[in-house]
C-alpha positions in Angstrom: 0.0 0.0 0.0 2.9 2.3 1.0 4.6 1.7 -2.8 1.6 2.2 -4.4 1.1 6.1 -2.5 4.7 6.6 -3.2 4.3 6.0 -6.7 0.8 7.4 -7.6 -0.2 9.7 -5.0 -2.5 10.1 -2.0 -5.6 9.5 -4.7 -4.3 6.7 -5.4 -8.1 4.8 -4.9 -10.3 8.1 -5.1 -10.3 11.7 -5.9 -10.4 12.3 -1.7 -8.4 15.4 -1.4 -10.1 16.9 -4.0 -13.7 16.0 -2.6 -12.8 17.1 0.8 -11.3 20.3 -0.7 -14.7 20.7 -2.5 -16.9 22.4 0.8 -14.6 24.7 2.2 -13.9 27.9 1.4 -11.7 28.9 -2.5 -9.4 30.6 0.0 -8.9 26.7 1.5 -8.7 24.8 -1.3 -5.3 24.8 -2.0 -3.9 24.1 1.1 -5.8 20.8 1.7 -5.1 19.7 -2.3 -1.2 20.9 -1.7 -1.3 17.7 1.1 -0.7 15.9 -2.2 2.6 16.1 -1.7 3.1 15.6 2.2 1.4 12.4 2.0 3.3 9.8 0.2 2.3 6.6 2.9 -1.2 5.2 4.4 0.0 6.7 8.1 0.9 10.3 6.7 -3.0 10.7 5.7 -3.7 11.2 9.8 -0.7 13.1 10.3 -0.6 15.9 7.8 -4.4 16.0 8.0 -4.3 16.7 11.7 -1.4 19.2 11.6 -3.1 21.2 8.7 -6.6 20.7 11.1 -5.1 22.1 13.9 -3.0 25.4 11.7 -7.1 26.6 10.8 -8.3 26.1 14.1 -5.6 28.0 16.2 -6.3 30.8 13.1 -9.6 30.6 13.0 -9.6 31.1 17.2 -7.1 34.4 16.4 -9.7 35.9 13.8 -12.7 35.2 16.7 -10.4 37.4 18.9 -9.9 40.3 16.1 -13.9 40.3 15.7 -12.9 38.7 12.1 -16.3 36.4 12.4 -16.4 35.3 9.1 -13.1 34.6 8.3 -13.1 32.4 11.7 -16.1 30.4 10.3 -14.4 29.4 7.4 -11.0 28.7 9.0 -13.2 26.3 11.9 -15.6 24.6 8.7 -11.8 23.8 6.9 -10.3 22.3 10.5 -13.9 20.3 10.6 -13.2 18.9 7.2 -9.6 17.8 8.2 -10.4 16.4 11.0 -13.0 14.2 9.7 -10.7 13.4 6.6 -8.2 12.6 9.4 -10.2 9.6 10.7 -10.8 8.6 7.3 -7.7 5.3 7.7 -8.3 4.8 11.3 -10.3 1.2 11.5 -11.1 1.4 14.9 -12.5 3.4 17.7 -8.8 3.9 18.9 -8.5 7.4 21.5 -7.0 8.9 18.7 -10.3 8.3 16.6 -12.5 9.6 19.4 -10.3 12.7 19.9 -10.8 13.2 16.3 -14.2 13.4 16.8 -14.7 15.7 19.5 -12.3 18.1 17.7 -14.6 17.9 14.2 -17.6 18.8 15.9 -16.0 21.5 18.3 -14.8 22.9 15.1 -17.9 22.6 13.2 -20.0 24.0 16.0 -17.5 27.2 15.8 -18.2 27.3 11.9 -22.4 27.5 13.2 -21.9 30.6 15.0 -20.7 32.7 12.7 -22.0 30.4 9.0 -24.4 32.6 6.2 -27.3 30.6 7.4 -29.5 28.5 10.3 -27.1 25.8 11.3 -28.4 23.5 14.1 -27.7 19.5 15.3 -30.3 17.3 15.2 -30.7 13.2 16.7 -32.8 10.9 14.7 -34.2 8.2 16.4 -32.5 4.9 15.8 -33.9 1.8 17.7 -32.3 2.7 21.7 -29.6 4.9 19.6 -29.9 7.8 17.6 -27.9 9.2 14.1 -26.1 12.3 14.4 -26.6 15.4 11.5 -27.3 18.5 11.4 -29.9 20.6 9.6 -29.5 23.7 7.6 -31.9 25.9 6.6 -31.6 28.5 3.8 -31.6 32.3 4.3 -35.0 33.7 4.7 -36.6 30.6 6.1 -37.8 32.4 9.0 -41.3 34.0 9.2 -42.3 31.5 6.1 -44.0 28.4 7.8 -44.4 25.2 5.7 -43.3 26.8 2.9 -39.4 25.2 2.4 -38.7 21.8 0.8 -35.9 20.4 1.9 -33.4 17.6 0.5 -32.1 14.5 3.3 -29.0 13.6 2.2 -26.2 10.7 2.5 -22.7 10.9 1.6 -20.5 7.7 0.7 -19.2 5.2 3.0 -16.0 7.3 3.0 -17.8 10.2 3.7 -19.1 12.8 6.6 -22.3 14.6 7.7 -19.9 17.9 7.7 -18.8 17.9 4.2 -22.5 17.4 2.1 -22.9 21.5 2.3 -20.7 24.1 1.6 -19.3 26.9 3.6 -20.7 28.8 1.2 -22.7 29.2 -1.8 -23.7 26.2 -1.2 -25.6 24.3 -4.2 -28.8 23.4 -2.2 -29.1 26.5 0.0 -28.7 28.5 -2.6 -31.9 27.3 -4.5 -33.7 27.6 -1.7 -34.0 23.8 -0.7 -33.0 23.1 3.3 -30.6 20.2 3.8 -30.8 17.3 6.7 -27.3 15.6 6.3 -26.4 13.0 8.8 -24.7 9.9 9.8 -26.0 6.7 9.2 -24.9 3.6 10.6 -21.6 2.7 10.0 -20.2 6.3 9.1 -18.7 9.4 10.6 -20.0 9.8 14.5 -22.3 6.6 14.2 -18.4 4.8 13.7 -17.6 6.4 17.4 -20.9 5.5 19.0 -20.6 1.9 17.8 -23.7 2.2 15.7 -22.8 -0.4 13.5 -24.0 -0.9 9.7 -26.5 -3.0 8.8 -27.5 -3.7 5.1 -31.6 -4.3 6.4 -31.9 -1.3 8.8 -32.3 1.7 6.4 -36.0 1.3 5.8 -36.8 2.6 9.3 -33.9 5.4 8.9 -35.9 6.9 6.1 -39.4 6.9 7.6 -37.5 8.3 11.1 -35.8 11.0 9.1 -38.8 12.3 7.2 -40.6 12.8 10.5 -37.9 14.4 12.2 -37.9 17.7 9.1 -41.6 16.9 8.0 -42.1 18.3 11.7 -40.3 21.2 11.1 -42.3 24.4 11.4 -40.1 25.6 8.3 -40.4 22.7 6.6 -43.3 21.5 3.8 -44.1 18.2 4.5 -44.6 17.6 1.0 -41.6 18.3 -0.5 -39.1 16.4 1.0 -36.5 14.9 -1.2 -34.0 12.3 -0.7 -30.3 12.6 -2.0 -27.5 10.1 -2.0 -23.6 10.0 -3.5 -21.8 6.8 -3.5 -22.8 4.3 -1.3 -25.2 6.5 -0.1 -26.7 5.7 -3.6 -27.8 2.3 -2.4 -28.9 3.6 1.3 -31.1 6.0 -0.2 -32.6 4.0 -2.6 -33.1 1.8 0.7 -34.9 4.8 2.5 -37.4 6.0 -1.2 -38.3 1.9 -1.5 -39.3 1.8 2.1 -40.6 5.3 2.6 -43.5 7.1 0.0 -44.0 10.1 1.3 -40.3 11.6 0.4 -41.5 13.4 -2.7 -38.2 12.8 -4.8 -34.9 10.9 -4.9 -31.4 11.8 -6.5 -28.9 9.2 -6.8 -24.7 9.3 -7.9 -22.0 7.5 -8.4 -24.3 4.5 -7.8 -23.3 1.4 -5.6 -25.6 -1.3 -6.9 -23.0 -4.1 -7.0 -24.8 -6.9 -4.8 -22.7 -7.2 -1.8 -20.3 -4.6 -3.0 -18.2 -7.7 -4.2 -16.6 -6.1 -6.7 -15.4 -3.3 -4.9 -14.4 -5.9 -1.8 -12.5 -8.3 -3.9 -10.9 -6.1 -6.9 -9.8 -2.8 -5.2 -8.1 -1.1 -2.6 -7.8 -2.7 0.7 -8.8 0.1 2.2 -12.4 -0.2 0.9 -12.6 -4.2 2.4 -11.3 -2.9 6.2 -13.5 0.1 5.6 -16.3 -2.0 5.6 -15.2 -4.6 8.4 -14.8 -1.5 10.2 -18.8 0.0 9.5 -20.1 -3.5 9.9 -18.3 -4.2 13.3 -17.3 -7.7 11.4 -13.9 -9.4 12.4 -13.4 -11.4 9.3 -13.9 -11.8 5.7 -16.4 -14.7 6.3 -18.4 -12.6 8.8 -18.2 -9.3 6.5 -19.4 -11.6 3.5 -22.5 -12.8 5.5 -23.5 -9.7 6.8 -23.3 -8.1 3.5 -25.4 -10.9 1.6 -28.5 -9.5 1.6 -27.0 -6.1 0.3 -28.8 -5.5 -3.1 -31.2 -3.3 -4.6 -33.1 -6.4 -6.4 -37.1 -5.8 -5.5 -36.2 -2.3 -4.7 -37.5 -0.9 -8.1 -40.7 -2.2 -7.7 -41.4 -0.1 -4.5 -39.9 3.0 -6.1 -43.1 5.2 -7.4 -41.4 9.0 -6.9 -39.5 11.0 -9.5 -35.9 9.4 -9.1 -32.6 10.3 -10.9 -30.0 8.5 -11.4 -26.4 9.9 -12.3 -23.5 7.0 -13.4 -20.2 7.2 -15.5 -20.2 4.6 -18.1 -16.8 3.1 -17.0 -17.6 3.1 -13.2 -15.3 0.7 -11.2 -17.6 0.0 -8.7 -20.6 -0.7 -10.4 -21.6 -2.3 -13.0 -23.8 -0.4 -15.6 -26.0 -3.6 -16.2 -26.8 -3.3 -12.2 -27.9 0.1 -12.6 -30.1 -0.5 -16.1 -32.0 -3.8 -14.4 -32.6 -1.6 -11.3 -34.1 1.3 -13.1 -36.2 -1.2 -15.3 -37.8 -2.3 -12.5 -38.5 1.5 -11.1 -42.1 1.9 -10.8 -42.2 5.6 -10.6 -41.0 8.3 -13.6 -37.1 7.6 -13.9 -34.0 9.6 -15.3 -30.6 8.4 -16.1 -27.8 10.6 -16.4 -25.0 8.5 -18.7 -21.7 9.9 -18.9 -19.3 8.1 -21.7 -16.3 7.1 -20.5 -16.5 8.6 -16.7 -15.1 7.0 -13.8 -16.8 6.5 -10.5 -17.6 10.3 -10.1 -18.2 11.4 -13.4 -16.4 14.6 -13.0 -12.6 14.0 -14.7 -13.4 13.1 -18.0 -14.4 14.9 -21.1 -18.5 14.2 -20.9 -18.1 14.9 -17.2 -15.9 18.1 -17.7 -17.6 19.6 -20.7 -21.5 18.0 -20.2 -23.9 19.1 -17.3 -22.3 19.5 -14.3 -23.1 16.7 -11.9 -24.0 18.1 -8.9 -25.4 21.3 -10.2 -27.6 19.0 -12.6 -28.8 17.0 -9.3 -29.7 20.3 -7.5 -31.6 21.5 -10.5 -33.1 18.1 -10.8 -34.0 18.4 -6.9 -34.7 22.4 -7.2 -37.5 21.4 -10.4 -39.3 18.7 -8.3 -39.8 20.8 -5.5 -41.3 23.4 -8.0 -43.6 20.9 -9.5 -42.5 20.5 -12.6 -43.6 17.4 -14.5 -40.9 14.8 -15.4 -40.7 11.7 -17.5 -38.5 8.7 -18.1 -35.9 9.4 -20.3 -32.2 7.8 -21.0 -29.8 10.9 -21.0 -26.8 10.0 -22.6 -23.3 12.9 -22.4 -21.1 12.0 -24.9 -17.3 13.1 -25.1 -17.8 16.1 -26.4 -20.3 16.9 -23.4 -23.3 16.8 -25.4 -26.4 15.5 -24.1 -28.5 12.5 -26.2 -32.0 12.3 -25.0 -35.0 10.0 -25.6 -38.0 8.4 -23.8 -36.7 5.3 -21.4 -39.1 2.9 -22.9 -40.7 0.0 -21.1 -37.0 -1.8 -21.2 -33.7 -0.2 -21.6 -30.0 -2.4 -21.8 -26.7 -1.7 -21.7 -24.3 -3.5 -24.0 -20.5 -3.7 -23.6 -17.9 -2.7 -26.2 -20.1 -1.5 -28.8 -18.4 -0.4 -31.5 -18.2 3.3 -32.2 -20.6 4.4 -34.8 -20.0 7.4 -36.8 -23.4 8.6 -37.4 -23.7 8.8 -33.3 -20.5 9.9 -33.1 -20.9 13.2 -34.8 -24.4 13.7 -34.1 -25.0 17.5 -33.0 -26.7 17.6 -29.6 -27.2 20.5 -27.2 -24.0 22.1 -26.9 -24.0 21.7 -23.0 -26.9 21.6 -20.3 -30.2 19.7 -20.2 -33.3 20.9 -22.4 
């Protein structure tokens, strides 16, 4: 593992700097990307995260003293992101791990007091246990009762409450949408608490989650949306199949492997003691058993809200013919978001760089169903010139491997970037 960091980098598995450089601040960007070149070993990640962590939050507690409020909430939201990214190849509630913790939400409570909007944690219910997250509202919320929809949202298994909304500008907030983003079982505080992941348990997580916001006084009961990324893909598919009254769902970067096998068998370690790790599991055996029933086969069926799903075409992780036989069996109007030649995110080749932006597209997508507008099935295809192929989704779509390239598709004029 060391060799393979030395030679190709910290992202050596995943774009993870440059997803945990995504929230924070453009002022903070380059300082968590330059870690590229501290970290050339699996036990450097902690280290360099942590010193870097620590650097923005002595700062940010020097610009609270000047009066500097703003500048102090985006130096504590940067340390938040560190720390968290810190934990990221600890596999184990070590003291370390825990002390981690504590210091990413001290941090990210500092961020709360002087953040561009409503900030405020939130529990949801979870059996004798509850999920941690924390729920943002969007500027001008108060005084308007009922009136804001508002997206619930799961990062990856990699992923962290903290880092689904940005410091600022963010992509939901700005369109006016409210955002609950929390831990589920198996990631970021849950790890800490010992909530452990199970592959049967997100039904209830869904239905507890949409009473916690649909209670909201700010909140319109009938307009609240679910959004995954990653594995989060699969957990809220999970929560839409189990759960009618969410209004919406937005999937990327989709998980739909059955037990994750390839991912587990042909990848990075990391991903296999990652997962030992969420599931509490020991060994290989007990990891494989407690991930056998970890599939979205039946989930379709029970699927009758708008739902979008976003996928690169050469996705590591997931096999295309997963996602296509999963969104046959979708009940409800379905969209699929096909980017040629993209990897697991969809965001470093051509059709991801010079088609629809992913997220933005997703927070349209979200933004349009909370307006009401109609939608119907369609099969979106970017090509690698970033134009965007569109037609009905029929009553059965496939996906074929290796088809040869056809010059008539190939320079067929679509849209020259966007979604009509």
């Amino acid at each position: 593992m060391d060799l393979v960091i030395e030679l190709l980098g910290p992202e050596w598995d995943q774009d993870r700097l440059h997803y945990l450089s995504a929230p924070v601040s453009a002022d903070h960007k380059g300082a968590i990307l330059g870690l590229e070149k501290s970290i050339r070993k699996l036990d450097d990640f902690t280290r360099e995260m942590v010193r870097l962590a620590r650097h923005f939050e002595r700062r940010g507690a020097g610009q609270q003293r000047s009066g500097h409020s703003v500048s102090a909430s985006d130096d504590y939201f940067t340390a938040a992101i560190l720390y968290g990214g810190a934990q990221w190849p600890i596999f184990t509630n070590t003291e370390l791990n825990v002390v981690l913790e504590q210091k990413k939400f001290d941090c990210y409570t500092a961020y709360t007091a002087g953040a561009d909007h409503h900030i405020e944690p939130i529990e949801i219910p979870y059996g004798d246990q509850s999920l941690a997250g924390w729920l943002h509202l969007p500027a001008g919320s108060a005084g308007r009762p009922g009136t804001v929809p508002c997206v619930v949202m799961l990062s990856g298994m990699d992923g962290f409450k903290e880092m689904n909304v940005f410091a600022s500008a963010d992509r939901y907030l700005r369109r006016g949408m409210a955002v609950l983003s929390f831990d589920g079982p198996g990631q970021g505080t849950s790890l800490v608490r010992e909530i452990w992941y199970d592959p049967d348990d997100y039904g209830k997580i869904g239905t507890a989650a949409y009473d916690l916001v649909a209670a909201r006084p700010e909140i319109d009961p009938s307009r609240v949306m679910l959004c995954g990324i990653s594995q989060g893909s699969f957990w809220a598919t999970q929560m839409a199949a189990t759960e009618p009254r969410y209004s919406a769902c937005a999937v990327m970067f989709t998980c739909f492997d059955p037990g994750n096998t390839t991912m587990l068998t042909t990848h990075s370690p990391t991903f296999r003691q990652r997962f030992m790790y969420m599931t509490g599991t020991s060994s290989v055996a007990e990891l494989e058993a407690k991930l056998a029933t970890m599939t979205v086969a039946g989930l379709g069926a029970r699927i009758s809200m708008p739902y979008l799903v976003v996928m690169g075409e050469d996705d590591p992780l997931c096999d295309p013919v997963d996602t296509y036989n999963h969104l046959n069996e979708v009940r409800g109007p379905k969209e699929l978001l096909f980017y040629i030649g993209e990897h697991h995110a969809p965001v470093t080749r051509t059709s991801g760089r010079l088609g629809p932006a992913v997220f933005l597209a997703v927070a349209d997508w979200l933004a349009d169903r909370a307006a009401g507008r109609p939608v119907t099935s369609r099969h979106i295809t970017i090509d690698s010139l970033g134009r965007s192929h569109i037609e009905p989704w029929g009553e059965h779509r496939h996906y074929t491997y290796g088809a040869p390239l056809d010059p008539q598709t190939l320079f067929k004029d679509g849209p020259e970037t966007g979604l009509t």
